[in-house]
C-alpha positions in Angstrom: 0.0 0.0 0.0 1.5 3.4 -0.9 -0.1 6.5 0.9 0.3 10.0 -0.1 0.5 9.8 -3.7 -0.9 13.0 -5.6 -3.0 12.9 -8.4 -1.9 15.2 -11.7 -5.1 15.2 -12.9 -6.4 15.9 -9.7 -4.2 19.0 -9.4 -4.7 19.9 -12.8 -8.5 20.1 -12.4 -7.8 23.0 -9.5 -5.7 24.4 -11.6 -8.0 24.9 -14.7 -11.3 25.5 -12.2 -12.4 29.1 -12.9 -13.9 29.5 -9.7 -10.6 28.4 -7.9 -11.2 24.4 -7.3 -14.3 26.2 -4.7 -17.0 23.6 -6.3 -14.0 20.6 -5.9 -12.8 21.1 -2.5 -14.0 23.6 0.2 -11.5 25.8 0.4 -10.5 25.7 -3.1 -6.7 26.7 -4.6 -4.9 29.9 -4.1 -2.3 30.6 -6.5 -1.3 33.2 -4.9 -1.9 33.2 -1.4 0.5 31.6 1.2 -1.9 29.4 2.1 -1.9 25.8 3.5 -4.3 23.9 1.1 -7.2 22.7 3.1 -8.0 18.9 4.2 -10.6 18.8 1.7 -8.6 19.5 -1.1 -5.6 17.4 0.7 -8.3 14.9 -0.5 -9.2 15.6 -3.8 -6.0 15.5 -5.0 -4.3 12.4 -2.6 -4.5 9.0 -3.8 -3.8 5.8 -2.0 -2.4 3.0 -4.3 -3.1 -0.8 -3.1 -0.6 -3.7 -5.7 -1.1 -7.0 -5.3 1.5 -9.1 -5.6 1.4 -13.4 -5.4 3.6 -15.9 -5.7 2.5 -19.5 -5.5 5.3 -22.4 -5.8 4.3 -26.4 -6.4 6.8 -28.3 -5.7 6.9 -32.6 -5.8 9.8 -34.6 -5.1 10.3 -38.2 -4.9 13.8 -39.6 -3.8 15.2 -42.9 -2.5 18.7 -44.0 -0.9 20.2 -47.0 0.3 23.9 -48.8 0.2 24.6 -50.7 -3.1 27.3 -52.9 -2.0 30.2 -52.6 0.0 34.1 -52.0 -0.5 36.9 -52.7 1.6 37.1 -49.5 3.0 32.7 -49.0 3.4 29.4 -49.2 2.2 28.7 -47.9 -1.1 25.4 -45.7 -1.2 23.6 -44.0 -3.8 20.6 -41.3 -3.6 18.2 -41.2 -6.4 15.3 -38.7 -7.5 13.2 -37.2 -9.4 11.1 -33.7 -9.2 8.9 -31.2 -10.5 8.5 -27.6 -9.7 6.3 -24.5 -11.1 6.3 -21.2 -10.2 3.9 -18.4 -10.9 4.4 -15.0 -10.2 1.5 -11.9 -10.7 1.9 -8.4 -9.7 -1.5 -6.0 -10.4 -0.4 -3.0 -9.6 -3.2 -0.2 -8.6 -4.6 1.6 -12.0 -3.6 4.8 -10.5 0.0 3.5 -11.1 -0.5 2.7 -14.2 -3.4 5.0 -15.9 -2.4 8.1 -18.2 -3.0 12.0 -17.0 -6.4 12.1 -17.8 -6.8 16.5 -17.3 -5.0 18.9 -19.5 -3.4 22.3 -18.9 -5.5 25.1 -19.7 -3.7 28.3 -20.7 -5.8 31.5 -20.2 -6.0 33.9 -23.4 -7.7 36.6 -24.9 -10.5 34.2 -25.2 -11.1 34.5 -22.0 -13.4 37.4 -19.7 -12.6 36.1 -16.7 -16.2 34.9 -16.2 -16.4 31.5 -14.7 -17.6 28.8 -17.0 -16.2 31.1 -20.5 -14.7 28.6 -22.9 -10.8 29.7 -22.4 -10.7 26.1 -21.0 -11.2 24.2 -24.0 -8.2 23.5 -25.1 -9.3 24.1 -28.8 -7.6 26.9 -31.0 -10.0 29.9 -31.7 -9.0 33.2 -33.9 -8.2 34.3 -30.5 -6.1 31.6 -29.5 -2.3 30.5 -30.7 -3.1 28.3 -33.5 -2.1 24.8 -32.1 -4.2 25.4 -29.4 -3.2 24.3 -25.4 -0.8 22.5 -25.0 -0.8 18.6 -24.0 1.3 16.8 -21.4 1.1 13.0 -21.3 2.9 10.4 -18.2 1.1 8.7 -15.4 -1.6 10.3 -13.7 0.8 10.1 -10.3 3.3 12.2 -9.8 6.6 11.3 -9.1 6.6 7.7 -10.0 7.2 6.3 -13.5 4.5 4.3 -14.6 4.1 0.8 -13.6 2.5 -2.4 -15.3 1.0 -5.1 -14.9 3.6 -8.6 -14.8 2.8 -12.5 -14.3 5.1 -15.2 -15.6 5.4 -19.2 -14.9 8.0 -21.9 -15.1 7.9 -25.4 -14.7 10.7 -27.4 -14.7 11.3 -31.4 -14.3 14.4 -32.6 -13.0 16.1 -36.1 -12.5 19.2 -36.5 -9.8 21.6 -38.6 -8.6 24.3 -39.0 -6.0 26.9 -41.5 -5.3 29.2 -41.9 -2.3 32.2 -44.1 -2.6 34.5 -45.1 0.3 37.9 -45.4 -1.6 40.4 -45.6 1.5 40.4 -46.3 5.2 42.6 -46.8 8.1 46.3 -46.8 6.7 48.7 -44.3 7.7 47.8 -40.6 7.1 44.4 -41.9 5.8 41.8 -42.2 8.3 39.5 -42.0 5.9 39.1 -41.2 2.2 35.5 -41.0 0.5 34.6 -39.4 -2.7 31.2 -38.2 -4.1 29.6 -38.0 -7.1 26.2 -36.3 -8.3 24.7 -35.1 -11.3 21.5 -33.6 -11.9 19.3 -33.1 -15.5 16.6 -30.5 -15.5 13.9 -30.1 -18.2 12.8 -25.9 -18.0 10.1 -24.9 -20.0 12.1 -21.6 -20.4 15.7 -22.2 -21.3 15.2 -26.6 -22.4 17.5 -29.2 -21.5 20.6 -28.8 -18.9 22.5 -30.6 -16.9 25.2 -30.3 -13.9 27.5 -32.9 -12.3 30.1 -32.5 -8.8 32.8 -34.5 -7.9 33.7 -33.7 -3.8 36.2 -35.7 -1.3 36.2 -35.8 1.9 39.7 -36.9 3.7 40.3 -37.2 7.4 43.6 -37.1 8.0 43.9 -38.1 11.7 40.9 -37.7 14.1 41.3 -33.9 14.4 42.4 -32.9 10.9 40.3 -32.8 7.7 40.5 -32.3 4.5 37.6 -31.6 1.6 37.3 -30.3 -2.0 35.7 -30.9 -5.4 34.6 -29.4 -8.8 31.2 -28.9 -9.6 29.6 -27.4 -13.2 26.4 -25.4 -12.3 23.7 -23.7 -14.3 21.2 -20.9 -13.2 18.0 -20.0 -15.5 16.7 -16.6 -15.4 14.0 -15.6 -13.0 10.6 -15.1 -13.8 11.9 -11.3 -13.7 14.5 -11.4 -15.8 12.4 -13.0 -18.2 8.7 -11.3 -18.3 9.6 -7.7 -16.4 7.8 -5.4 -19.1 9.5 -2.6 -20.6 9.1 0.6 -18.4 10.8 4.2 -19.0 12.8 5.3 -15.9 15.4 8.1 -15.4 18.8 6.8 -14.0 21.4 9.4 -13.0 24.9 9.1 -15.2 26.5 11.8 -12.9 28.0 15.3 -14.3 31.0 15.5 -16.5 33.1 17.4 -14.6 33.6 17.8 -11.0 36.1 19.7 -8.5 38.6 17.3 -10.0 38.6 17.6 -13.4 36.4 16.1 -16.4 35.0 12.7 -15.5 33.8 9.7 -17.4 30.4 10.1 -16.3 27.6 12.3 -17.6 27.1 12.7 -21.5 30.2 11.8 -23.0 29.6 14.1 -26.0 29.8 17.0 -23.7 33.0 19.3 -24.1 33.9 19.5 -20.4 33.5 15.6 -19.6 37.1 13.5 -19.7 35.9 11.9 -23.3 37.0 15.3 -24.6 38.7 17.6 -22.6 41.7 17.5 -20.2 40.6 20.2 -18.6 37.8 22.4 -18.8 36.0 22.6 -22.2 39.9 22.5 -24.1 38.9 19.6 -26.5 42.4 17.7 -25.9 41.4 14.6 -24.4 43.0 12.2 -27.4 39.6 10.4 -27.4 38.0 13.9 -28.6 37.8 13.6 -32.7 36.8 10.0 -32.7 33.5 10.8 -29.7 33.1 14.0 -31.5 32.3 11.8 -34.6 30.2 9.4 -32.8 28.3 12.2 -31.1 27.4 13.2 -35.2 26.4 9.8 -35.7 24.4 9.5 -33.1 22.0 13.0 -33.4 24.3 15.9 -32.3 24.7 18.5 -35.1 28.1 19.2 -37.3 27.5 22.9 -36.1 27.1 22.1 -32.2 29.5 19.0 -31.2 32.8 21.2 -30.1 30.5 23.5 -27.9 27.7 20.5 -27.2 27.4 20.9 -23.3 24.4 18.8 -21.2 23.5 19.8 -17.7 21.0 17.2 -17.1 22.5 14.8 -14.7 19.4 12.3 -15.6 18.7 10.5 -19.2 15.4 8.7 -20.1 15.9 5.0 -19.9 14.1 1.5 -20.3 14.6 -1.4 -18.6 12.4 -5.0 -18.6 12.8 -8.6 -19.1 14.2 -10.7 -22.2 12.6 -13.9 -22.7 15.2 -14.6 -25.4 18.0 -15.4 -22.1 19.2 -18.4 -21.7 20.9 -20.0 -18.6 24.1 -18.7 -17.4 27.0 -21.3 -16.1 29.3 -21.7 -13.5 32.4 -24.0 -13.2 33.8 -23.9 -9.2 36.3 -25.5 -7.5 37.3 -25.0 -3.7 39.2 -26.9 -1.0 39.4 -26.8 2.4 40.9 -27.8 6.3 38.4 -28.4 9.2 40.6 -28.8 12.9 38.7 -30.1 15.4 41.0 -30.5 18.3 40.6 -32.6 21.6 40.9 -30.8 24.6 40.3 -31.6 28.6 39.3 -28.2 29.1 34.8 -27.4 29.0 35.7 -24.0 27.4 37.7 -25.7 24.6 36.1 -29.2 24.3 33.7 -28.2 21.2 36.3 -26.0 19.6 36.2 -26.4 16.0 37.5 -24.1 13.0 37.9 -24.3 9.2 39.4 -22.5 6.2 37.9 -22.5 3.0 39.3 -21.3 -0.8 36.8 -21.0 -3.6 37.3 -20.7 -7.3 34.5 -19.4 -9.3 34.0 -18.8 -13.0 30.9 -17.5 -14.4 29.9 -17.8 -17.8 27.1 -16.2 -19.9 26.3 -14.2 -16.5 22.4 -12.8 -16.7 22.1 -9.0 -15.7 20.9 -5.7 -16.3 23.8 -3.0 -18.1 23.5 0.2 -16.6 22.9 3.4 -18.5 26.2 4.8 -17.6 27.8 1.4 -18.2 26.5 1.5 -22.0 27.8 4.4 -22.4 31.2 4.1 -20.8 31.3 1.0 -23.1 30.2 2.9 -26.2 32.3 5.9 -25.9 35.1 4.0 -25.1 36.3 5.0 -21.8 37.9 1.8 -21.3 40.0 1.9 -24.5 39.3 -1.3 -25.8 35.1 -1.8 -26.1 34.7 0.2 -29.0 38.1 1.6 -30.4 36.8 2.4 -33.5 34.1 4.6 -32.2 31.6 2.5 -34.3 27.4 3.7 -34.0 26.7 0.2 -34.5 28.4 -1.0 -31.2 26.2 -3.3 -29.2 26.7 -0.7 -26.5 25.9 1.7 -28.7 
C-alpha cells in the first residue's frame, strides 16, 4: 500500500477550475496566497495505491537411498530422485499506477473574460487563441513515479538427480578415511530446455582432528521469472555530471566538451579520445555545427529497462578446497572447539544481468580503450 500519492489530474483540475477548485474542495486553490491547502482539497487531490502481488510455488519430489554394495574400506550408497517444480508469479499493480494523465493544462488567453464557465478552457484553437491550441502533457496520472504495469510469468521445470558416495580408502597411515562423491542432476525448464550439472567432492580425514575436503562442480542458473517477463518501463537513472572539482570525468554525457571523453581540462577539447567521440556524437544526433560546444546539464537521461525472454541460462564452473581442525581438549571452554578454512574458485559464464545506463555508455564511448576503439554507431553498447 503506498499513501500520499498526488494525483496530476487531480491538481490539474484546481488548476484549470475558474472558480478556484471552490465547487471541488471547500477551500478551493490559491495561486497566490501563502496558504496551506485545506484537508478537503488534501483529499481531492491524494490517492492511496493498493498492488497485489502473489507468488505461489508447487513443488513434488520423490527420492530414495540406500547402500549398493560394500568395498573394503565402506558401504557404497547411492541417492536417487526425481522432481517437479512451477512457479507463478502476478503483480496488479493499482490503475492509479499505471493509468495516463487524464486532465489537460488550460492556458488562459484573450478568449477568456474572466467569467467563470467562458470557454478559455477548451483547449481548442480559436482566432483568439495561438493556433495549435493548449498544450498537451502526457505520463502517469501520479506524480513522481514512473508508470508501472502489470507482470505475471510461470516456469515449470522437471528434474532427475543422482548422488553416489564411494568409500575409496580407510585406516592406513595418514588416511583415516578417504571418501569421494559424485552427483549429477538433469533438469527439463520450460524456459531455457535441457541442462544438466554434475560434482565431484572428497572428503579426507587425515587423523581424528584434521580434515581435508574439496571438489569441482559445473552449475547452471536459469533466469527468473523477472528477468524473463519484467515489461518494458521508461525510468530516469542518474549518469552523474561531467566534470567535478577534479577535473572532467567519465560520467555524464560523454559528447559534452567539459567531460574526460573530450577535454583534459575544462571545455579544451584535448582529451586524445576527442575527434573519434566528436564523430560518434554526429552519428548519433548531435549537429556538425554544435559537437565542439555541445554541453548537457542534465545529470538524468530517459531510460528502459524490462525482461528478455530470449535469455538463456548462465553457467558456473567452481572449485574450492578446504581444512576443518577439530581439536581434543580436557578443558569445558575448549572441548567443542572447532574451525575451518575455506578457498573458492568461481567462474561465471554467460552471467544474466541488467547494463546500466552509464555502463552503455562508458562502453560505447570507449572509456575503457578497448570496447569500442573504432568509435563505431553500431556497437552493441551503442
Amino acid at each position: 500500500i503506498q499513501t500520499g500519492n498526488v494525483s496530476r489530474s487531480a491538481v490539474q483540475s484546481l488548476l484549470n477550475a475558474t472558480d478556484g477548485g471552490a465547487s471541488l474542495c471547500a477551500g478551493g486553490f490559491n495561486w497566490f496566497g501563502d496558504v496551506p491547502l485545506s484537508a478537503a482539497c488534501q483529499t481531492y487531490i491524494g490517492r492511496t495505491a493498493k498492488n497485489l502481488v502473489t507468488v505461489e510455488q508447487s513443488n513434488v519430489e520423490i527420492s530414495g537411498q540406500g547402500g549398493l554394495f560394500d568395498l573394503p574400506a565402506g558401504q557404497v550408497r547411492a541417492a536417487v530422485g526425481v522432481s517437479y517444480r512451477e512457479d507463478n508469479y502476478r503483480r496488479i499493480p493499482d490503475g492509479s499506477l499505471t493509468g495516463a494523465i487524464t486532465v489537460q493544462p488550460c492556458i488562459a488567453s484573450a478568449a477568456f473574460n474572466g467569467t467563470a464557465g467562458s470557454g478559455a478552457c477548451a483547449g481548442s484553437a480559436t482566432s483568439a487563441t495561438a493556433a495549435t491550441g493548449n498544450p498537451t502533457i502526457s505520463g502517469n496520472d501520479i506524480a513522481g513515479f514512473n508508470p508501472s504495469a502489470f507482470l505475471a510469468g510461470a516456469i515449470d521445470v522437471s528434474e532427475y538427480f543422482g548422488e553416489v558416495l564411494i568409500p575409496v580408502v580407510k585406516d592406513v597411515p595418514f588416511v583415516k578415511e578417504f571418501n569421494v562423491t559424485l552427483g549429477g542432476r538433469v533438469g527439463d525448464y520450460s524456459t531455457v530446455g535441457n541442462v544438466s550439472t554434475y560434482k565431484v567432492d572428497f572428503d579426507w580425514t587425515v587423523v581424528d582432528s584434521i580434515r581435508l575436503r574439496g571438489g569441482y562442480q559445473s552449475a547452471v542458473r536459469a533466469p527468473s521469472i523477472g528477468e524473463l517477463f519484467a515489461p518494458v518501463l521508461l525510468g530516469f537513472p542518474n549518469i552523474g555530471a561531467p566534470f567535478n572539482s577534479s577535473g572532467p570525468q567519465y560520467s555524464g554525457d560523454p559528447c559534452d566538451v567539459r567531460s574526460k571523453y573530450r577535454s583534459t581540462s575544462g571545455s579544451n577539447l584535448a582529451a586524445a579520445s576527442n575527434a573519434g567521440v566528436a564523430g560518434l556524437c554526429v552519428a548519433q544526433g548531435v549537429s556538425n555545427a554544435a559537437v565542439n560546444t555541445y554541453t548537457y546539464t542534465n545529470q538524468q537521461v530517459s531510460a528502459l529497462s524490462g525482461g528478455n525472454t530470449a535469455l538463456t541460462e548462465e553457467s558456473a564452473k567452481t572449485y574450492s578446497i578446504g581444512l576443518v581442525w577439530q581439536p581434543k581438549f580436557d578443558n569445558p571452554w575448549l572441548e567443542n572447539l572447532s574451525a575451518s578454512i575455506d578457498y573458492y574458485h568461481m567462474e561465471l559464464q554467460d552471467v544474466i544481468g541488467t547494463v546500466s545506463p552509464n555502463d552503455a555508455l562508458q562502453q560505447c564511448y570507449n572509456a575503457n580503450g578497448v570496447s569500442n576503439p573504432t568509435y563505431s554507431a553500431s556497437n552493441p553498447f551503442c
